[in-house]
Each structure stands twice: as structure tokens, then as C-alpha cells.
C-alpha positions as CSV (number, residue, x, y, z in Angstrom):
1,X,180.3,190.0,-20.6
2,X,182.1,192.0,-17.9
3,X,179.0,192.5,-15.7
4,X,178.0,188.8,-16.4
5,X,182.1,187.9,-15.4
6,X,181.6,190.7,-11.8
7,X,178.0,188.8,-11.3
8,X,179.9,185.4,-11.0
9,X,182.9,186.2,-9.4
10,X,181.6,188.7,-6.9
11,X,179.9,186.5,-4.4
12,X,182.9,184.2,-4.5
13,X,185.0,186.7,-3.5
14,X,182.8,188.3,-0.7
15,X,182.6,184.9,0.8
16,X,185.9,183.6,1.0
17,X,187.0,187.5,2.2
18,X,184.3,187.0,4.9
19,X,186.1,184.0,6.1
20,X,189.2,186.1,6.5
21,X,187.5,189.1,8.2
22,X,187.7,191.0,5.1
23,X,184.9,193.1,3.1
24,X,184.9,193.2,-0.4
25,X,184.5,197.0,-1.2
26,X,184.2,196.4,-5.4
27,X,185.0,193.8,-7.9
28,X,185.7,195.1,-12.0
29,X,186.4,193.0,-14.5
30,X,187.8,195.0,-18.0
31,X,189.9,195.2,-20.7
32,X,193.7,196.5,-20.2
33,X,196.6,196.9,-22.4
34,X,196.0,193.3,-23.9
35,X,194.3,191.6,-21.5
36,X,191.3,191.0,-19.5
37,X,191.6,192.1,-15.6
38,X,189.5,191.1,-12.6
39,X,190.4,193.4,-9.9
40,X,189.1,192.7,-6.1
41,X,189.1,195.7,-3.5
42,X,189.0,195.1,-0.2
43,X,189.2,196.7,3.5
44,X,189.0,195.6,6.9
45,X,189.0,198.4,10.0
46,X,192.4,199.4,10.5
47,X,193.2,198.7,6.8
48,X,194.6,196.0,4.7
49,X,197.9,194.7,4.7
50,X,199.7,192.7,1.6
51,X,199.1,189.7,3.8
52,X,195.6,190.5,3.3
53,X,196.0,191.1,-0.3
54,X,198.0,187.9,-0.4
55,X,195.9,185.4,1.5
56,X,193.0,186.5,-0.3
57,X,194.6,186.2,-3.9
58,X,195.5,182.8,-3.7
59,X,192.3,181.7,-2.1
60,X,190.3,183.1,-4.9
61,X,192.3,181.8,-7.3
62,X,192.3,178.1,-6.2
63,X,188.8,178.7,-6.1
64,X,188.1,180.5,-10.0
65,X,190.4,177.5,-10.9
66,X,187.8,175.0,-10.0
67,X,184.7,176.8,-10.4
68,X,185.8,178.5,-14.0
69,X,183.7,181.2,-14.3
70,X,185.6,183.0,-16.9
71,X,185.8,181.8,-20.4
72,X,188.7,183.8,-21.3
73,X,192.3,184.1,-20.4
74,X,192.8,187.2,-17.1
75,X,195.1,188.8,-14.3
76,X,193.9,188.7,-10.7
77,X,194.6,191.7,-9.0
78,X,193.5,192.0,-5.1
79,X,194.4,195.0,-3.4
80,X,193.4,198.0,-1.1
81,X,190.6,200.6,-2.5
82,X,192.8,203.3,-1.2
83,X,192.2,206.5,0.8
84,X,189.6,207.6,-1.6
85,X,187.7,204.3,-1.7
86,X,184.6,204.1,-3.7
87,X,180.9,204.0,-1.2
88,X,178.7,201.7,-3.2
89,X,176.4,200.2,-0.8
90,X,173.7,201.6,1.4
91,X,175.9,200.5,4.4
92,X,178.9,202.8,3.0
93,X,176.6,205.6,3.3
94,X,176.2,204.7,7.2
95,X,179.9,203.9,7.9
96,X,181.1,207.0,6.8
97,X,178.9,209.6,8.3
98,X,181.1,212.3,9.0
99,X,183.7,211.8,6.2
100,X,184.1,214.1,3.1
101,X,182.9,212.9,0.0
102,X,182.4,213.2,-3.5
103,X,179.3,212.2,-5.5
104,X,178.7,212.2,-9.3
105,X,174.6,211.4,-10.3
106,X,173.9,209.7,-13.4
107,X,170.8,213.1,-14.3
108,X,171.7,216.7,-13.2
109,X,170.2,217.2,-9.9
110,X,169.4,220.7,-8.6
111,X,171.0,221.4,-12.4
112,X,174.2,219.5,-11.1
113,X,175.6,216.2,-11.4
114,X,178.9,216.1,-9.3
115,X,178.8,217.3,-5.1
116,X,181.2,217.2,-2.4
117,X,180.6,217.7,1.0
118,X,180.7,216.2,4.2
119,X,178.3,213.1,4.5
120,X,175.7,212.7,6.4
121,X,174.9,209.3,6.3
122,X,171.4,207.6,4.6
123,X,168.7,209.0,5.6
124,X,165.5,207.2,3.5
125,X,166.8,206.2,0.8
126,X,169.1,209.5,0.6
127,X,172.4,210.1,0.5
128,X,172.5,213.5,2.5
129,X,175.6,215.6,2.2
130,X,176.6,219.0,4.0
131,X,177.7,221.4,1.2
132,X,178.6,224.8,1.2
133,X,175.5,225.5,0.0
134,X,173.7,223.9,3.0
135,X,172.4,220.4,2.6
136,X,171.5,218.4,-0.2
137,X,169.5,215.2,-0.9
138,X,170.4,212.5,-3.2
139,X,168.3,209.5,-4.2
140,X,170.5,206.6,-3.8
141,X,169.7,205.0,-7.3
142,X,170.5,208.4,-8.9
143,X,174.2,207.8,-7.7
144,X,176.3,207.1,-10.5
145,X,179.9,206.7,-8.6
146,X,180.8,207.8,-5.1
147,X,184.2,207.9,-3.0
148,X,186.0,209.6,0.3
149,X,188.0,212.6,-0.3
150,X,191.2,212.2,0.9
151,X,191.6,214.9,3.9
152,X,195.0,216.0,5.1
């Protein structure tokens, strides 16, 4: 139900955050405490502001109101993905060159499943990282979860 719910809601979301010269950077719908939460995350260069947040929120809403997606009762929560914000599509890969990075793979790779480095960026279908170790290839449909590493 919660991917059908993220299916649904997500291109909602990505257009009305278009519109206001935001990206939407992930969308999760799950169980909390004793309710159902859908959670939108989103950036803009610069950052986001609770304005952002805010103008975003309450389009959405009107919007899930009349469309009614969702069969059961939820919070709406639209905020920042933080200094460690998730890379999910091929374009995060590209955007970020340069950053640090950490990268968890669904199979062992190389007889691991979690690297850090600094990203290289996309290169054929591969997320390429700058380890310690030297460089290392990862397909991009082995990636189970990736994000920034906060740097400081």
C-alpha cells in the first residue's frame, strides 16, 4: 500500500513543487507511532526555507483533498532532506560530483555492501566513487540507499 500511496502522490507533489521552483528530493509514506505519515523532501539551490516548506504544504494538501488518493486517515510533513540528503536519481549522481558520499548496495560488491568516498559523478550507468582504496564502480540499480556526508 505504501509504494502504491508514494506512486500516487509523488508526481503530485513534483509538479506543484515545480511550479514553485522546488525539486522534490523523496516522498515516503509509512507507519508511525499510530499513524500513517506522507513525508515530502525537498531542495532548491541555496536551500529551503519554512516558507518553502509552508507554501508547498498547503498547496499539496488542497490538492490530496480533492484528488483523494489515500484511503486512510495521515500527517503531511514537508520539509528539508537535510545536509545528508538522500541521491536517488541518476541526476543526483551528476549534481554532486565532488561531494562525499555514502553508498549501501542491495548484494556485496567487491565482498562489500556499504562505501564512502568522494563522488565522481555517473559515469555509464555507474556510480563512481574515490575511496581510499582507489576508485570503485557501482551499477546504479545495485544501489540500495545513497546520501551526502556531512563535511565540516
Amino acid at each position: 500500500m505504501a509504494r502504491d500511496v508514494v506512486a500516487l502522490v509523488a508526481p503530485v507533489a513534483e509538479e506543484l513543487a515545480a511550479r514553485l521552483g522546488l525539486e522534490v528530493v523523496d516522498v515516503e509514506y509509512r507507519r508511525e507511532g499510530g499513524g500513517w505519515v506522507l513525508r515530502v523532501f525537498i531542495d532548491k539551490p541555496g536551500g529551503v526555507t519554512l516558507d518553502d516548506c509552508q507554501a508547498l504544504s498547503e498547496e499539496l494538501s488542497d490538492r490530496l483533498d480533492d484528488l483523494d488518493p489515500i484511503p486512510t486517515s495521515y500527517s503531511l510533513e514537508v520539509s528539508s532532506p537535510g545536509i545528508e540528503r538522500p541521491l536517488k536519481r541518476p541526476a543526483d549522481f551528476e549534481r554532486f560530483a565532488g561531494r562525499r558520499v555514502h553508498v549501501r548496495t542491495f548484494a556485496p560488491l567487491e565482498g562489500r555492501r556499504n562505501f564512502q568516498g568522494r563522488l565522481v559523478g555517473l559515469v555509464e550507468g555507474d556510480v563512481v566513487l574515490e575511496t581510499d582504496a582507489g576508485q570503485v564502480a557501482i551499477p546504479h540499480d545495485l544501489v540500495a540507499k545513497a546520501h551526502l556526508v556531512a563535511e565540516f
